[in-house]
N, C-alpha and C positions, 0 to 999 in steps of 0.2 A: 220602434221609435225612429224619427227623421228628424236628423238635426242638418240645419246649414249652418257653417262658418264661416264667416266676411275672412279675408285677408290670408286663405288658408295654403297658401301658395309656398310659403315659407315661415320660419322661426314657431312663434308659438300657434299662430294658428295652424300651420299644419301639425305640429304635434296634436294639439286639441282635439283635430279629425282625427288622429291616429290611435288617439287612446279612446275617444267615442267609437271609432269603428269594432276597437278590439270588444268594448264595452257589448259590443251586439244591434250598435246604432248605425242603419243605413244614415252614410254621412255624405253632406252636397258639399263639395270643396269648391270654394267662388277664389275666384281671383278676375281679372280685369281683361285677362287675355283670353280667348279658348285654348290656347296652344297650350299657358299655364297651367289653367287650372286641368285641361287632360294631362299634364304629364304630376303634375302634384298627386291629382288621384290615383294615377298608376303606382304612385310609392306611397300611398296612405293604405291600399288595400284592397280585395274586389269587394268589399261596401262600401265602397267610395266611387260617386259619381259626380262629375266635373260639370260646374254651372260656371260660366262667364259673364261677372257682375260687376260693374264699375258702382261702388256706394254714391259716388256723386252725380251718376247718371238716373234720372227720374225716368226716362226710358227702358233702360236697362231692369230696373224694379218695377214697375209695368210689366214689364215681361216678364219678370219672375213669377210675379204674382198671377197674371194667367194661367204659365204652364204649371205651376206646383200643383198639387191636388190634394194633399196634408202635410204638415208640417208639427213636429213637436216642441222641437228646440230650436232658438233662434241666439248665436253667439255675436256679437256686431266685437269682432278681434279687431278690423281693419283702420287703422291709422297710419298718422304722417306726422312729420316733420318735429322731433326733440330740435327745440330751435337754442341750442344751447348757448349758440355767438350773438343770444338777442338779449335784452334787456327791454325790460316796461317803458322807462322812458325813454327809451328810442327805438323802441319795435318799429320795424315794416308791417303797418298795418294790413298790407295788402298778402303776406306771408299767413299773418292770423287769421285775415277770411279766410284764407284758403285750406288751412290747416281746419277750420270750422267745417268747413263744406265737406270734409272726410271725418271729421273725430265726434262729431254732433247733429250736422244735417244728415249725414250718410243713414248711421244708426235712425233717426227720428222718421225717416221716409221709409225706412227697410220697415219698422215696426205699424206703421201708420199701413203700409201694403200689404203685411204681410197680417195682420189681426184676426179675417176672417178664419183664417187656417189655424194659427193657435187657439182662438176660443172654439174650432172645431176640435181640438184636443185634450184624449181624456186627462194629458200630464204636461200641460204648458209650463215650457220655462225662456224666459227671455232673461241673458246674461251678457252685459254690457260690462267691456275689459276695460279697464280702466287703471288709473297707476296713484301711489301714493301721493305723486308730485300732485296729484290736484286735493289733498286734503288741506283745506283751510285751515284746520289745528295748526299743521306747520309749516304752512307754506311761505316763502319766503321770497326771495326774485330770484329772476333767471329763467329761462325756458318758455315767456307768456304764453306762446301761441299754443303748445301745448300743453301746459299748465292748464291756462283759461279756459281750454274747449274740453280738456280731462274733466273739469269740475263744472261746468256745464253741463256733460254727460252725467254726473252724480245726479246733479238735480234732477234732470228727467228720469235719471231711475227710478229719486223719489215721487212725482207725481204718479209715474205710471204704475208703481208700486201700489200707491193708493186708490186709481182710477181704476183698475184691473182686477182689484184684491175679489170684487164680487163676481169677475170671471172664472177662478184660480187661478189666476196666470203667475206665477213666482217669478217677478223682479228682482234681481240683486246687481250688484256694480261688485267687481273680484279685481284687485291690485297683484297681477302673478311675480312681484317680486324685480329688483334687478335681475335681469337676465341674459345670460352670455348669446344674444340676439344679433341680427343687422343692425339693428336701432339701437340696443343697448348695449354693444362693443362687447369687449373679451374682459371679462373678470366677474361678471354676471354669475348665477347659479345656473345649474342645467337647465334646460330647457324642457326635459321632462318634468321636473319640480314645477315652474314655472305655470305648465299649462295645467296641471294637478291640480291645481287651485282654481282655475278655472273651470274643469271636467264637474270639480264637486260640486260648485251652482248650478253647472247642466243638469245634474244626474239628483237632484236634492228630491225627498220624499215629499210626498204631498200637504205633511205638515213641517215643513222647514218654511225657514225666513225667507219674507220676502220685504224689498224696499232696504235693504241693508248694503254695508262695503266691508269686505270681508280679503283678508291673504289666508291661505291654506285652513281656512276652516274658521279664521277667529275675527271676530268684528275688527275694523278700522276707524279712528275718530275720521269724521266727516272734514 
C-alpha cells in the first residue's frame, strides 16, 4: 500500500507517516521544501520516501501526479493559520483566502490530480484532517479563517463521499483531537493519540464509513 501525506514534515503528519510506515505502508512524506521533506523522511523510517509538494502550488501537483505511478492512500494533514487574534467581524479577509488556498483549495486540487491513481486502487482511502472547530453543532466565533475553511473541507468530504462511493473510494474527514502540536501549543494530548485517529480512516476496511467526521473512531456532529 502507498500512502502520501500533505504536511508531513512535522507534528501530526509526520507522526501519521510514521505509524502508516510501521503499519507496512510505503509512505511519501511531502512537505514544501525538498530539504524538509528528505530529512522528515529520514526520521519517519526506510518506507519513507520524500516528495516536495507545496498544496497551493498547481504546478507542484502537476508534478506529482505525473511521477506517481499508484497511489492508495491520500491524507491532505497540511494546513495554516489557527487565526486565533481574529474575529468574524473584523477578520482580514485576505488572511482567510489564504488560509483557504491551503485548508481547501490545496486538498481539492491534490484529490482532483491525484483520482486517476486512487480509482486505480484495489483499497482507496482519501482522509481529509480536519478539527472540531469547524463543526457547526458548536461552532461559535473566533478563529474564522480556520474555522471557515475547516468546514468547508467537511463539505467537500461529503460530496466527494458521495461522488466516489461507486468508485470505493472511502471518504471520511477525522478531528485528531487538541494536540500538543506547533499549531496547537503545549497542553494538547500526544501526538501519537492524535494521528491514531487519523491512521484509522487511512487503514479502514473495505466496508467501513465513508462521507463521515469522526475523533478516535467515533462519529462527530457535523
Amino acid at each position: 500500500m502507498i500512502a502520501l501525506v500533505t504536511g508531513a514534515n512535522r507534528g501530526i503528519g509526520r507522526e501519521v507517516a510514521r505509524q502508516l510506515a510501521a503499519a507496512g505502508h510505503t509512505v511519501l512524506v511531502t512537505a514544501r521544501s525538498a530539504e524538509t521533506a528528505a530529512e522528515a523522511a529520514r526520521s519517519v523510517g526506510p518506507n519513507a520516501h520524500p516528495l516536495r509538494l507545496d498544496v497551493t502550488s498547481e504546478a507542484d501537483i502537476a508534478e506529482a501526479a505525473r511521477d506517481l505511478e499508484a497511489l492508495d492512500v491520500l491524507v491532505n494533514n497540511a494546513a495554516i493559520t489557527y487565526d486565533t487574534w481574529q474575529h468574524a467581524t473584523t477578520a482580514d479577509l485576505d488572511v482567510v483566502r489564504e488560509a483557504a488556498e491551503t485548508n481547501l483549495y490545496g486538498p481539492w486540487r491534490l484529490i482532483q490530480a491525484l483520482l486517476p491513481l486512487l480509482r486505480a486502487s484495489p483499497h482507496p482511502r482519501i482522509v481529509n484532517v480536519s478539527s472540531e472547530a469547524a463543526s457547526l453543532t458548536g461552532m461559535g466565533g473566533g478563529t474564522p479563517a480556520y474555522s471557515a475553511s475547516k468546514a468547508a473541507l467537511n463539505a467537500l468530504t461529503r460530496m466527494l463521499a458521495a461522488e466516489l462511493r461507486a468508485d470505493r473510494i472511502l471518504v471520511n474527514a477525522v478531528c485528531p483531537g487538541w494536540v500538543a502540536t506547533d499549531m496547537g501549543g503545549p497542553g494538547g494530548r500526544p501526538v501519537t493519540e492524535g494521528a491514531a485517529s487519523v491512521v484509522w480512516a487511512a487503514t479502514l476496511p473495505d466496508n467501513g464509513p465513508t462521507g463521515g467526521f469522526f475523533r478516535d473512531g467515533q462519529p462527530l456532529p457535523w
